[in-house]
C-alpha positions in Angstrom: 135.3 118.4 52.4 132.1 118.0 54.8 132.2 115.9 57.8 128.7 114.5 58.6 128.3 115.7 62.4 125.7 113.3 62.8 128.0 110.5 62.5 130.6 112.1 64.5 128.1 112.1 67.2 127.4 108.8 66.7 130.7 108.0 66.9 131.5 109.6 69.8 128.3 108.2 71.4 129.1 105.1 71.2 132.6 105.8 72.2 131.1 107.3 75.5 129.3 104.2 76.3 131.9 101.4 75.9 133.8 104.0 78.1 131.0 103.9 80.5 130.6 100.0 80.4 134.4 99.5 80.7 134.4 101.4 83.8 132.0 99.2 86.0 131.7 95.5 86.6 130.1 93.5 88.7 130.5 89.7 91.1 127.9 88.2 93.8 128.8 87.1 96.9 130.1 83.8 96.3 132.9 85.4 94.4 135.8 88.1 94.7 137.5 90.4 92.5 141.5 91.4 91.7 141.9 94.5 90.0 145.2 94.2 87.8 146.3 98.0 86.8 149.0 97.6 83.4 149.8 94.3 84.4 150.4 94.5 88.8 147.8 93.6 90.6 146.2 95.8 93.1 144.3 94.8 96.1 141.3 92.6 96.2 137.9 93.0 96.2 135.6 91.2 98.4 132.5 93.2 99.3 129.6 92.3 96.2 127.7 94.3 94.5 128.4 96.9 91.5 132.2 98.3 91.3 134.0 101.2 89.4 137.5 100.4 87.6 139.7 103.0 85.1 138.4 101.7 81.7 141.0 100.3 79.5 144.2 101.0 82.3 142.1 98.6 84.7 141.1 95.1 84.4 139.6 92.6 87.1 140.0 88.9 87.7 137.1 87.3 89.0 138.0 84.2 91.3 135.2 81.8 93.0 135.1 82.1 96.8 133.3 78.9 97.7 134.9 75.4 98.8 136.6 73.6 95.5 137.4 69.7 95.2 140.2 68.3 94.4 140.4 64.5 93.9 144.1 63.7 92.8 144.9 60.2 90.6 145.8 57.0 92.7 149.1 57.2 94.5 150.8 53.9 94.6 152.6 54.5 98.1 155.3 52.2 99.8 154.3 51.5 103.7 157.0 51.3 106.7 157.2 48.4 106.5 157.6 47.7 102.7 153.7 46.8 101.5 152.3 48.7 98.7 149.1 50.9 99.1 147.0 52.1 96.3 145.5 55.5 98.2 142.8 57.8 96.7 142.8 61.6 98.5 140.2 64.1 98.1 140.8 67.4 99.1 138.6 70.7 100.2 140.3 74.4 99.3 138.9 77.9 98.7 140.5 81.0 97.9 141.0 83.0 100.8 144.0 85.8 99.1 143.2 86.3 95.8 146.0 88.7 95.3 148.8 86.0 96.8 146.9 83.5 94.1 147.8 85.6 91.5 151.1 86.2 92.2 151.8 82.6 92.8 149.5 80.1 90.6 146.9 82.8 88.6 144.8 80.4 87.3 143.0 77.4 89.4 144.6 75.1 86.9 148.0 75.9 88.2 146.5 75.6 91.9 145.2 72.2 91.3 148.5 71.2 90.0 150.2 72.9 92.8 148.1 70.9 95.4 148.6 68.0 93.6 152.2 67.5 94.1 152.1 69.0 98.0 149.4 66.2 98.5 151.5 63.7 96.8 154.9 64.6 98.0 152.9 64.9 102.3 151.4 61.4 101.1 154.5 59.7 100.6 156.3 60.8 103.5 153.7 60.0 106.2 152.4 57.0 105.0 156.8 55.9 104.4 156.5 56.2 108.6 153.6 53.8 109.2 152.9 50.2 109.2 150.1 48.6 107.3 148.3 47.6 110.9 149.0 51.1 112.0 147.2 52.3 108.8 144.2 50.3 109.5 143.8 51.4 113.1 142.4 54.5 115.2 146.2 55.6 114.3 145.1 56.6 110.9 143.5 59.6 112.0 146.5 60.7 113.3 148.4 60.0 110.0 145.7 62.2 108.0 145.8 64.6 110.3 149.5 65.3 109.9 149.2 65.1 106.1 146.3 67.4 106.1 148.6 70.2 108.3 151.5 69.7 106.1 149.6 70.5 102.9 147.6 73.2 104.7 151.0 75.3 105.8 152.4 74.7 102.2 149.4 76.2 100.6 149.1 79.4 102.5 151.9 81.2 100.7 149.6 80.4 97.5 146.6 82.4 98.9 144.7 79.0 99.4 143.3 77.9 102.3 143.2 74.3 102.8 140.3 73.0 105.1 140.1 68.9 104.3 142.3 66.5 103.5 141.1 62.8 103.4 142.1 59.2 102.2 138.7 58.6 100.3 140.8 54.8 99.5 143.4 52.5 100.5 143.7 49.4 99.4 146.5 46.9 98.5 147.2 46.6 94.8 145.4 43.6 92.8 147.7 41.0 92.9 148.8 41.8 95.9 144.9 41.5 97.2 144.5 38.1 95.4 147.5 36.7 96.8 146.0 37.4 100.5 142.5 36.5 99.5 144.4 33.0 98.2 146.5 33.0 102.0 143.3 33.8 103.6 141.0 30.8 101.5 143.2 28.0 102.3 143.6 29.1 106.0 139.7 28.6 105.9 139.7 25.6 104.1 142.8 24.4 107.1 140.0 25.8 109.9 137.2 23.8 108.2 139.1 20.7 107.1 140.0 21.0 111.4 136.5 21.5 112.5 135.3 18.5 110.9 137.9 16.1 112.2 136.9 17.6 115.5 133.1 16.8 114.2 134.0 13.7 113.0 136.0 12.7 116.6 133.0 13.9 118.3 130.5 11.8 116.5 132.4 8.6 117.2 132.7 8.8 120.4 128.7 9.6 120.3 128.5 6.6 118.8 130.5 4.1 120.8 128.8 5.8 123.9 125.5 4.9 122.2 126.8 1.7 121.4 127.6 0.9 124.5 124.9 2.1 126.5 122.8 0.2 123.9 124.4 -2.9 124.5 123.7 -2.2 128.5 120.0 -2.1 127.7 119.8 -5.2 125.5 121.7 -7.2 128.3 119.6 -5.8 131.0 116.9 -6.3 129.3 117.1 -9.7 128.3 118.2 -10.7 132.1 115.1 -8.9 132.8 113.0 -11.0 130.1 114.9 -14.7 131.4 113.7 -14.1 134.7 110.3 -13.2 134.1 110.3 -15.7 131.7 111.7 -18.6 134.1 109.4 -17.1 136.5 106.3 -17.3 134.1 107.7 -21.0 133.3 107.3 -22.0 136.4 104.2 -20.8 137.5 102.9 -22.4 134.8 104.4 -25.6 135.3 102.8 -24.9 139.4 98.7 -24.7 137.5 100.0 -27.3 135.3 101.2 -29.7 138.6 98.1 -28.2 140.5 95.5 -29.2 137.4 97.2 -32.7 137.0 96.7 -33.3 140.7 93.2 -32.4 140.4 92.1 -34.5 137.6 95.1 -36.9 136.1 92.7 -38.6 133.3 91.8 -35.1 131.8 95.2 -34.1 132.0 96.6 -36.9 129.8 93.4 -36.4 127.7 95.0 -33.0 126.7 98.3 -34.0 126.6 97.2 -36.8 124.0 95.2 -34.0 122.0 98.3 -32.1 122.2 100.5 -34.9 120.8 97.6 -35.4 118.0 97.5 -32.0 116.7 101.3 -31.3 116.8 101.7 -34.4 114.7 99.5 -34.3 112.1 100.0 -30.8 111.5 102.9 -31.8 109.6 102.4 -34.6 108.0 100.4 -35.3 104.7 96.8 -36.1 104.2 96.9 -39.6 104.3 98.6 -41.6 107.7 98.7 -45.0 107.4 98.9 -46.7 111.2 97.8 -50.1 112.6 94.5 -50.5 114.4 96.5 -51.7 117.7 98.6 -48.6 117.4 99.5 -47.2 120.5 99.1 -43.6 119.1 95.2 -44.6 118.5 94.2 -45.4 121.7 92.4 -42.6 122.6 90.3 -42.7 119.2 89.7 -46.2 119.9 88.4 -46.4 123.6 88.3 -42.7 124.3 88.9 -40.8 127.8 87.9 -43.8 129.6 91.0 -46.1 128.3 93.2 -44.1 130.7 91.9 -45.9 133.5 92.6 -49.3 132.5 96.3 -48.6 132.1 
């Protein structure tokens, strides 16, 4: 039997290169390598760049270096003093052991999930301490702070540093908030309801101040007007006196024209009198008639 040497070679070629291949590998600096020799892990590999491993003895895990999120699902966490809190975390972690990772969690599945419950189980006991008002003052950052160096001193056994933790929300559960926006709505209709009883108050007495300084001026006023018009009276009754004294006949000429006008002014076109009326006198003999009588 032959053997074809040319495919031997091949063969063996080949063979030589997947050797070659298998025994480097390569990561950039954002990332760092484990080598795993039959299954234990040796130690890590941080520097980048082009690496040499024992082809098919060796293998490498290849874990990321840079800052990872982690945003948790809503706690639902009981206060200190027995009020509910719906809290949303967020949480900053990178790699910092990767051969204490993979002894401990392996993948960053497992880490997540491990971070997860520290955060939850840190959560729940802090926040069981404090008060709702507490939470909602400068004491909060005191609370996180706590929660954040809890989770960060759990986590270092797991190769992980953790460098943030953060309450990214907290607020009270639905009904809960409608209940309190109800509360709160009626306490502003109360404060309105008040300030317009106080508007209302204030308006009336306004008005009965207005009132009564309006009746002042009216009553001043029409003292004022009586006397200047007594004293207008009787200075016209004075040129009245002082004109009758002058010339009496022309006076009760005037008068009589006076008397004329103001009566027939009234009545209807026709007036029916006597010729020896009285009232006719001064159409029968004129000015002069006065001086008979």
């Amino acid at each position: 039997m032959k053997v074809d040497f040319r495919w031997l070679a091949a063969g063996l070629a080949l063979l030589g290169l997947y050797v070659i291949g298998s025994s480097f590998y390569v990561f950039d600096e954002t990332q760092q390598a484990l080598v795993i020799r039959l299954g234990a892990p040796l130690d890590a590999v941080r520097e980048p760049g082009l690496k040499v491993k024992v082809p098919f003895i060796d293998s490498v895990v290849i874990y990321d270096g840079r800052l990872q999120m982690l945003t948790p699902p809503t706690e639902q966490v009981i206060l200190g003093d027995q009020k509910r809190l719906e809290v949303d975390t967020y949480t900053r972690f990178r790699i910092v052991d990767p051969l204490r990772f993979y002894q401990a969690v392996r993948t960053l599945e497992q880490a997540n999930a491990q971070l997860t419950q520290m955060i939850s189980s840190s959560l729940r006991r802090e926040l069981g301490q404090v008060q709702l008002r507490s939470l909602l003052s400068l004491d909060r950052q005191q609370t996180v702070a706590r929660i954040e160096k809890d989770v960060a001193e759990k986590a270092l056994p797991l190769g992980i540093e953790v460098t943030e933790v953060r309450l990214h929300r907290a607020d009270l559960p639905a009904e809960t908030s409608q209940a309190i926006y109800d509360r709160m709505t009626s306490e502003r209709q109360r404060e309105a309801k008040e300030v317009r009883a106080q508007g209302f108050e204030g308006a009336q007495q306004i008005q009965v101040k207005a009132d009564s300084e309006r009746t002042v001026l009216l009553s001043q006023a029409q003292r004022q007007a009586t006397i200047t018009r007594g004293e207008a009276d009787a200075e016209a009754n004075r040129i009245l006196s002082a004109a009758f004294s002058r010339d009496a006949q022309f006076y009760k000429l005037y008068r009589s024209l006076q008397t004329y006008r103001q009566s027939l002014a009234d009545t209807q076109p026709t007036l029916i009198l006597t010729p020896d009326a009285a009232f006719l006198r001064q159409f029968r003999t004129g000015p002069g008639a006065a001086s008979d009588k």
